[in-house]
Every structure is written in structure tokens, then in C-alpha cells.
C-alpha positions in Angstrom: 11.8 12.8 -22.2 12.2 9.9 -24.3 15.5 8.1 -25.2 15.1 8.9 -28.8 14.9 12.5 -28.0 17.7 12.6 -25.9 20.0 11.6 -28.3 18.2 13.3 -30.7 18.9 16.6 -28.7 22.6 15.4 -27.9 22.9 15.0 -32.0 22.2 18.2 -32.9 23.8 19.7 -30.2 27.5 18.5 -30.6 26.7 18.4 -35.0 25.6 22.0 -34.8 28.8 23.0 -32.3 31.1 20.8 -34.5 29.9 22.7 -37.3 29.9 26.1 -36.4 33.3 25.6 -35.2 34.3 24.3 -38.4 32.8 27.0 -40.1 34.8 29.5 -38.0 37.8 27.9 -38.8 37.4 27.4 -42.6 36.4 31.2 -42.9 39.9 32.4 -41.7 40.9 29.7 -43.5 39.3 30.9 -46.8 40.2 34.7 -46.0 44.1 33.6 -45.0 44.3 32.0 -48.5 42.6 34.7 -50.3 44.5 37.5 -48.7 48.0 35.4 -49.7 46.5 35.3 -53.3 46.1 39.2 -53.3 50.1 39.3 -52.0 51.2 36.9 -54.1 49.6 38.9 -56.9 51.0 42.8 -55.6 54.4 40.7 -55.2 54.4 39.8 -59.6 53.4 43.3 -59.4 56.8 44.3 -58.1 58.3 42.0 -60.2 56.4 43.6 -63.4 57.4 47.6 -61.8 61.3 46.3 -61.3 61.9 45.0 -64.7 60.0 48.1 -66.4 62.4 50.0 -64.8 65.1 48.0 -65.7 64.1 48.0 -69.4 63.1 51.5 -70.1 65.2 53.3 -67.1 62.5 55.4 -66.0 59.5 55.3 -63.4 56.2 54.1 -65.3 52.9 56.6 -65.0 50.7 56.4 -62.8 48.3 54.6 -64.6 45.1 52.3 -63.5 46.3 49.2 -65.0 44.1 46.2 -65.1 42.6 47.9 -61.7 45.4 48.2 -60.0 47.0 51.4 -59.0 50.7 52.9 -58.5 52.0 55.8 -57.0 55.6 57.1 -56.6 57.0 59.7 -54.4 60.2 60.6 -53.9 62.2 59.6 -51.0 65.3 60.4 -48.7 65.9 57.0 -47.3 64.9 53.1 -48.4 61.6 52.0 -47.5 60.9 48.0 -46.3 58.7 46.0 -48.7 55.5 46.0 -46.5 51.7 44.5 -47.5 48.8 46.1 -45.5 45.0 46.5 -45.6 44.3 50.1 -47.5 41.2 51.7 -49.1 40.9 51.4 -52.9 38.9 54.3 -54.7 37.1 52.7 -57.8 37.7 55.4 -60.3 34.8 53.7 -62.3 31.9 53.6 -60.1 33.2 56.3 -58.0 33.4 54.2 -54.7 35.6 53.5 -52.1 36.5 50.0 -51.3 38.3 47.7 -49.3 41.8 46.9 -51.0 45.4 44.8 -50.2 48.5 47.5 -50.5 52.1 46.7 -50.9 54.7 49.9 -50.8 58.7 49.7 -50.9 61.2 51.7 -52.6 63.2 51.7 -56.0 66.0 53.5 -56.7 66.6 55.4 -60.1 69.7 57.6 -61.2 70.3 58.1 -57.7 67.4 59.2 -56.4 65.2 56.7 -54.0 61.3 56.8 -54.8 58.7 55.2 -52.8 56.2 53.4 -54.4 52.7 52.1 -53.5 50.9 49.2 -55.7 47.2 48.9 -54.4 44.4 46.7 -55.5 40.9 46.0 -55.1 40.0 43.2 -52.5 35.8 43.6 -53.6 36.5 40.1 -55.9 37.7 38.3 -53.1 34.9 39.9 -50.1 32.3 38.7 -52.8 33.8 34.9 -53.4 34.3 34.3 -49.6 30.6 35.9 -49.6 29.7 33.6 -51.7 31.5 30.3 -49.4 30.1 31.3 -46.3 26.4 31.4 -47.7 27.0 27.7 -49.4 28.6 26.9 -46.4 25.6 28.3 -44.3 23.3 26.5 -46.5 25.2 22.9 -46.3 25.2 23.6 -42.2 21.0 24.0 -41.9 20.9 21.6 -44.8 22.7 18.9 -42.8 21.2 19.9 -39.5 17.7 19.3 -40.7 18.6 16.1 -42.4 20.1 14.6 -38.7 16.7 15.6 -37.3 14.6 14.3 -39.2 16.7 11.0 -39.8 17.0 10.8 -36.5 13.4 11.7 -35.7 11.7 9.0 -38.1 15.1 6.4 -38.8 16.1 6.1 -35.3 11.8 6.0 -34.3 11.5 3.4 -36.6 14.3 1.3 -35.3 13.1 1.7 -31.6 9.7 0.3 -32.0 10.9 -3.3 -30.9 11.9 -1.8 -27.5 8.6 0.2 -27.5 6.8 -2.9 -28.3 9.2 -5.1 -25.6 8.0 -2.4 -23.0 4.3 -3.0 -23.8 4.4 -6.1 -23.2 6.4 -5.5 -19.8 3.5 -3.5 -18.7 0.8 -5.5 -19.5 2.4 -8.9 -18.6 0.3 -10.3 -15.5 2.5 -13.3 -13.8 -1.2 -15.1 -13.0 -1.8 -15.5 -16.9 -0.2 -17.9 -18.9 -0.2 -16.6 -22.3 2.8 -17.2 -24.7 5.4 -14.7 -25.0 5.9 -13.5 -28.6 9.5 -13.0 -30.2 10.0 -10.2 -32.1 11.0 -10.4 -35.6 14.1 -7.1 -35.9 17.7 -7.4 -37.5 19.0 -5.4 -34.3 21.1 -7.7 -32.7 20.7 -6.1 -28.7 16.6 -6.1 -29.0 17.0 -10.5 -30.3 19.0 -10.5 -26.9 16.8 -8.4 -24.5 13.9 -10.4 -25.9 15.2 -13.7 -25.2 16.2 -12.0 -21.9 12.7 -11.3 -21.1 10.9 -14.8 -22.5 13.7 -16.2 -20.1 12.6 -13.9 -17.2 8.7 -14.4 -17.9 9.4 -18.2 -17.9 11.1 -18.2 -14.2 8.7 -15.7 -12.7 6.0 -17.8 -14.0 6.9 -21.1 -12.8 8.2 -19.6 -9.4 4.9 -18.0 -9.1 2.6 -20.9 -10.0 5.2 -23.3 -7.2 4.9 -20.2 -4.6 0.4 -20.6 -5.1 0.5 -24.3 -5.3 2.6 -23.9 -2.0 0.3 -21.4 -0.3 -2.7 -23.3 -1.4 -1.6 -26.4 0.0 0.0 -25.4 3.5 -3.2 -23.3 3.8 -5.1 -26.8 3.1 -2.7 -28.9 5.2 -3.0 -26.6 8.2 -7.2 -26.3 7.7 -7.4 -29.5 8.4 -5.7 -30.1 11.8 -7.5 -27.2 13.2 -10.8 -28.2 12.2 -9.6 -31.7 13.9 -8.9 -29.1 16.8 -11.2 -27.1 17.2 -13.9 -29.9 17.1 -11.9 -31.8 19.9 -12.2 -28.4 21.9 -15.6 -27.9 21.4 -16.1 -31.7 23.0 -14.4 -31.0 25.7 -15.5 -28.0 26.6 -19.4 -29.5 26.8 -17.9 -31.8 29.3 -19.4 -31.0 32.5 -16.9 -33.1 34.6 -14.1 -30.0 34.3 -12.8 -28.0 36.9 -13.0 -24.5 36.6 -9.3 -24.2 35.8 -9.0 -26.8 33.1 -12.4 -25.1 31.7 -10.3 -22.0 31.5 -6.8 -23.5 29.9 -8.9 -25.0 27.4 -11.1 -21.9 26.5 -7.3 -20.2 26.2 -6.2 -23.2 23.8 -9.8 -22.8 21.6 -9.0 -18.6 21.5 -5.6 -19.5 19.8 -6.6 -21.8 17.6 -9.5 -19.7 16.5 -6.9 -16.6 16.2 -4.3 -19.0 13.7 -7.7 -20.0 11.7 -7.9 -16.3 11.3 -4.5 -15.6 10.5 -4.0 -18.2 8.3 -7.1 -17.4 6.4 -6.0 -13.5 6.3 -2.4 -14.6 4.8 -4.0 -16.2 2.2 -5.9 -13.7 1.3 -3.2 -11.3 1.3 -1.5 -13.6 -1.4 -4.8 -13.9 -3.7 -4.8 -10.1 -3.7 -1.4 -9.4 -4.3 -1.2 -11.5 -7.0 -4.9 -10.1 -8.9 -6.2 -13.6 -8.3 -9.5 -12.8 -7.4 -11.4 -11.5 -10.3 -15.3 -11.6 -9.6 -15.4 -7.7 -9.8 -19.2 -6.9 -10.2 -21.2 -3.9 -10.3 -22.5 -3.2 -7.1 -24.0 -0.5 -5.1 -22.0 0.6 -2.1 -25.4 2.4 -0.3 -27.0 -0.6 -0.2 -23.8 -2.5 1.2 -23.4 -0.1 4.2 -27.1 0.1 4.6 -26.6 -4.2 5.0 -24.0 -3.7 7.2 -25.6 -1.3 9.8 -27.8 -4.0 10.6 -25.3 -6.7 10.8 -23.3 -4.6 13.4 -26.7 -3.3 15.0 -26.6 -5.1 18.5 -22.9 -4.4 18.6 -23.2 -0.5 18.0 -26.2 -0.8 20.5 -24.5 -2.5 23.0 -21.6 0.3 23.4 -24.6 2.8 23.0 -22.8 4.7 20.3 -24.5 7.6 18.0 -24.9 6.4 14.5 -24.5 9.3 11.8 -25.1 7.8 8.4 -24.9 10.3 5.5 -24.9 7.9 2.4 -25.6 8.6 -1.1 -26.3 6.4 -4.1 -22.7 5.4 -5.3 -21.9 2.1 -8.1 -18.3 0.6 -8.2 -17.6 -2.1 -9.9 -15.5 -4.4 -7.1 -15.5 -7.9 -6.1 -18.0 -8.8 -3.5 -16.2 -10.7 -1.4 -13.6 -8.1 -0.7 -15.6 -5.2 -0.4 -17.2 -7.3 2.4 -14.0 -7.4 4.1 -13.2 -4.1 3.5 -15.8 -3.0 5.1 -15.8 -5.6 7.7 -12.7 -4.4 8.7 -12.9 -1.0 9.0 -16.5 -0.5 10.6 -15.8 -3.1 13.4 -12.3 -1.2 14.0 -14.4 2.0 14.6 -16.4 0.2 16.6 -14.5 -1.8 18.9 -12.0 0.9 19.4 -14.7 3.7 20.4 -15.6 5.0 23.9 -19.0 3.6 25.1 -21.1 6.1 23.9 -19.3 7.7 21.3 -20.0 9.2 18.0 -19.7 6.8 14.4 -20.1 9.0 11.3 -20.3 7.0 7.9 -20.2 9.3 5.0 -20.4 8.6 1.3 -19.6 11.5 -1.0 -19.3 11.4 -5.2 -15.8 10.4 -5.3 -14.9 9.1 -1.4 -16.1 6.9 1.8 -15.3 8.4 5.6 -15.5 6.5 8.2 -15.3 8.8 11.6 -15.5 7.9 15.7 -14.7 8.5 18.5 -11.5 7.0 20.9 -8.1 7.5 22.5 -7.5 10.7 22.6 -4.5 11.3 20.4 -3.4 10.4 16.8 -2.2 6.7 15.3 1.1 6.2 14.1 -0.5 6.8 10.4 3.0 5.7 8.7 3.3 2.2 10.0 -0.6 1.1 10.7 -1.0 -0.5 7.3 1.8 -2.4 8.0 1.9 -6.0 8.7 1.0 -7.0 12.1 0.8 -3.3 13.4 -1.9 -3.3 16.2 -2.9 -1.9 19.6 -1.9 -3.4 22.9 -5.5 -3.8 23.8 -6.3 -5.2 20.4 -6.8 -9.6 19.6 -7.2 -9.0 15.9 -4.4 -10.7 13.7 -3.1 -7.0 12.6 -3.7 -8.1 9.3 -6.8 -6.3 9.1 -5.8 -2.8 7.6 -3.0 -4.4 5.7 -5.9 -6.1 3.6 -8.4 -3.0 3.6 -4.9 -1.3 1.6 -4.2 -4.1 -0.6 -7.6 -4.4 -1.7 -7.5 -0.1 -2.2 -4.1 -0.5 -4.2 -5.7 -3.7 -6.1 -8.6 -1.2 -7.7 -6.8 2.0 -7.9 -8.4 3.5 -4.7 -6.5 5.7 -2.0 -6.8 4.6 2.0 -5.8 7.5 4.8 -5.8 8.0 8.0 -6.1 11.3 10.3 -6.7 12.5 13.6 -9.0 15.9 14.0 -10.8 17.2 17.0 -11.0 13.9 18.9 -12.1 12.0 15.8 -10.3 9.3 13.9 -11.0 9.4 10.5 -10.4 6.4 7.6 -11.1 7.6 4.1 -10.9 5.8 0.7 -10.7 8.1 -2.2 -12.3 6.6 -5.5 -10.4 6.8 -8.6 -12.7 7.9 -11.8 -11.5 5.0 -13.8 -13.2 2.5 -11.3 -16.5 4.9 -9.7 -19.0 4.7 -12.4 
């Protein structure tokens, strides 16, 4: 869920509990002042009953004046002036409705009389009616103003950040294309901006020192193992050597060869890490396994192993050079590390590659063998290998596994949709 929408949702929560709260309270409010009014007005009643009595020395009729009526019965003791909730009969319509009561007692020529004044509440039911709907009506009205203010307003003033975000995602540290300030009054998107031009700026230049660095140590140390290797090679055509110095320097040419490798397959790593190698072509993968059966054809032959090849016509569109060491890497890994005469199944399906053979008998530590420098004791690669062969996946989108089935270890490279044409 979006930021806008949480506090969108959070809005209209506490507005709408705020509210109805407040309406609660202002309807006891509204019927605590009205049902005041209606005793204040049964008290002038009194008043008016006293002072006829007073005046003409006798109880008034009963009468249904102005809607209100009075009713006296006689007494043997003095009653408490009392207000109380009653039912009012509407000698017009004929109804019965709710009404506010008041009785006491009066006393006149010595005898004590009880009276009761009651009047019709329906005027006041109808106007605090009347409140609440308005009320109701102002609390949806106000509601659906916040949401859609809040829903177009506040979307419209978060489309810097949307925009800031955009170009978070599609910033590529290997470009160097300008950074473009935003143009918005809000004070907190001009700083996270300038924040982020900042950022781009650093990550930029420490990138571009961090290649220039790799590019030249990788240059620098080239060169001294060419000098090397050539010096090797001399000596090792000298017939003069002893069998032992023959062998100390074979050692020495073996090391230097496996650092030439290394320092090649670091490199690498960096140039894919960092999307610097962008020769992606369409090619056909078919034809590139089909090229590299006969390029490991002596090898396979030589630890008499059973080719299966199942391959069907399948165009990605990848960089040539890396799909060579892809599948470099993980044909001569199935070969090297199978039992003479073994089994080496190669399938290509629609959407994945399997590579399958035969060796020890029991599972690789899966979690940690795309590590860096996770190999076999029996193995002289770099262990570098299957560290590239999962960079290069990650770099197009793909997915590289590994699982252990019935004496066969199996490699497979899913194809995402996006990049299998």
C-alpha cells in the first residue's frame, strides 16, 4: 500500500471516529438543552397556575390551553415539585405522544390539591430530528470531501517523490547522464533532491576511481606475468635441467597460470556486476551447445562418458562472450567432476537449460557453492567459476539451481519470458 493511501486511510479513520464522537456528544447535548427548555417552560407554567389562583381564589378548569394540559386532584399531604417524562394524548389528531410532565401541589381554602401540567415534546423530537440529519449530512459531506482532497491534492503533491523514485530505479552508476532538479514549492522534496544529485555524484566518481583502479591493477599485473610466463616457458625448453628443477619450475608455471586465471575471472566479476558489458545479441543457444560438444569432444571421450543431448531450437538475446563462459563453466564442471564412464545429459526445454552427470555420490552444499572461492578439495579451478555462471544469470534475469537426485547432479538455468524470445 502506498504512502498516500495510508494516510489517506489513517485520515478518515480518526475524522470519521472524531466525528461520530462529536456527534454523540452534541446530540445529548441538543436533547439536554431542549428538555431544560420544555422545564423551564412547565416551570412559567407554575408560575401562570400560582398567580391565577392567587387572583381569582379558585383552581382554573381543566382546559387544553395553548396545548398544554392540567389536572387537579385532591390531596391529603404536600406533593414535591417533580419534572418527568409522560405520555401526552393529542386531543386533535387523536394520538399519543411523547410529552415533559411537571406535578406538585397547591393549597386552596385548606384543602391541598395536586396538580399535573403536561406538554407535548413532538416539536422538540422533530427539531433535534431535524439536527441530527444536517448533522449527518455535514459528517458524509466532510468525509467525502477529506477523501477526495486527500486522494487527488495530496496525489498531486507527491508526484516529485514519485518522480525522485523513478529516477532511483532507473539510475545506472556506469552512465553518466545529468541528474535533473525538480522544480516543486515543497521544501523536504528541494532537500531530498539535492540529497540524491549529491549521492549520484559520489557514487559516480567512486565508481569510475574503483574501474579505472581495477582496470589498471588488472593491466599492471598482465604485464609481469606475461614477462613470467615467457621466462618459464624458456626455461623449461632447456634441456640442461635436472628432473627436480624441471619439476619446481613446472609448479611455479601452474601458479602463475592459475593467478592469470584469477585475475582475469575478478575482472570479469567487476564488468558484470557493474552491467559493463553490453554486446547482448540475438543468438541461438542450439547451435552454441551443438559448438561446444565438439569443443569438449576428446575430453568427454577420453573419460568415456555417455553423451545425452536433447536440444531444441531456443533464441535469447545475451552477450556472446558470456554465454561462452557460462557454458564453459558449467559443461567442463560436469565433466571433470564425473566418474569415468558416466552419464552427461544436456537438455534444453521452452523456458530452461539442465545440465545432468554423474559423480560423488551425495549432494553439494547448494547454499554456499555460488559463493566466492567455494570449491572441491580435489578441484584447481579458481572457485570463481559458478560465482560468474550466477552473476551472469542475475545480470539477464535468469534463475541458476542446483540439486542432487538419484546419483545425478543437476545445474539448471530457468529463463525469464522478458529475455527468451
Amino acid at each position: 500500500m502506498k504512502l498516500s493511501a495510508h494516510y489517506n486511510k489513517a485520515s478518515i479513520i480518526v475524522s470519521v471516529t472524531v466525528l461520530l464522537a462529536g456527534a454523540v456528544i452534541y446530540f445529548f447535548a441538543i436533547n439536554y438543552i431542549a428538555r431544560n427548555q420544555l422545564d423551564r417552560d412547565l416551570d412559567e407554567e407554575i408560575g401562570e397556575l400560582f398567580e391565577y389562583i392567587n387572583t381569582h381564589h379558585q383552581l382554573p378548569k381543566p382546559v387544553d390551553f395553548d396545548e398544554d394540559q392540567t389536572t387537579f386532584v385532591k390531596t391529603d399531604h404536600k406533593v414535591v415539585t417533580r419534572f418527568f417524562d409522560t405520555t401526552y394524548k393529542n386531543p386533535k389528531e387523536q394520538k399519543s405522544e411523547n410529552g415533559r410532565a411537571v406535578e406538585g401541589s397547591v393549597a386552596l381554602n385548606g384543602v391541598t390539591y395536586k396538580f399535573t401540567i403536561v406538554i407535548s415534546r413532538e416539536g422538540t423530537e422533530y427539531l433535534i430530528q431535524i439536527i441530527a440529519i444536517i448533522t449527518l449530512i455535514l459528517m458524509v459531506s466532510l468525509v467525502l470531501i477529506l477523501f477526495l482532497t486527500n486522494r487527488y491534492v495530496l496525489n498531486g503533491l507527491w508526484q516529485p517523490f514519485y518522480k525522485l523514485l523513478n529516477q532511483l530505479k532507473g539510475f545506472n552508476v556506469s552512465e553518466q547522464s545529468e541528474h535533473h532538479l525538480l522544480l516543486t514549492k515543497v521544501d523536504e522534496f528541494k532537500e531530498l533532491d539535492q540529497a540524491i544529485e549529491m549521492m549520484s555524484l559520489r557514487v559516480r566518481d567512486d565508481f569510475q576511481n574503483l574501474k579505472e583502479f581495477t582496470e589498471n591493477a588488472s593491466h599492471e599485473m598482465m604485464t609481469p606475468l606475461a614477462v613470467i610466463t615467457s621466462k618459464l616457458d624458456t626455461l623449461i625448453q632447456d634441456e640442461t635441467l635436472k628432473p627436480e628443477q624441471f619439476e619446481q619450475i613446472n609448479d611455479i608455471y601452474g601458479a602463475t597460470s592459475k593467478l592469470s586465471r584469477l585475475n582475469q575471472s575478478l575482472l570479469l566479476l567487476v564488468k558484470i556486476e557493474n552491467n559493463l558489458i553490453d554486446d547482448a545479441e540475438l543468438l541461438d543457444l542450439k547451435d552454441l551447445l551443438t559448438e561446444k560438444f565438439r569443443q569438449f569432444q576428446e575430453l568427454i571421450q577420453s573419460k568415456d562418458l555417455n553423451l545425452n543431448a536433447n536440444l531444441i531450437s531456443r533464441k535469447i538475446t545475451i552477450s556472446k562472450h558470456l554465454i561462452d563462459i557460462l557454458l564453459n563453466n558449467l559443461i567442463s564442471n560436469a565433466i571433470r567432476h564425473n566418474t569415468h564412464g558416466g552419464e552427461l545429459s544436456i537438455t534444453l526445454f521452452d523456458d530452461k537449460l539442465s545440465i545432468q552427470n554423474t559423480g560423488i555420490a551425495n549432494a553439494l552444499n547448494a547454499e554456499r557453492m555460488f559463493d566466492r572461492f567455494q570449491k572441491g578439495k580435489r578441484s584447481e579451478g579458481t572457485g570463481l567459476g559458478l560465482t560468474i555462471v550466477k552473476n551472469i544469470c542475475k545480470m539477464y534475469g535468469w534463475e541458476v539451481a542446483y540439486s542432487y537426485h538419484e546419483s545425478m547432479h543437476t545445474f539448471q538455468i530457468v529463463f525469464e519470458t522478458s529475455i527468451v524470445l
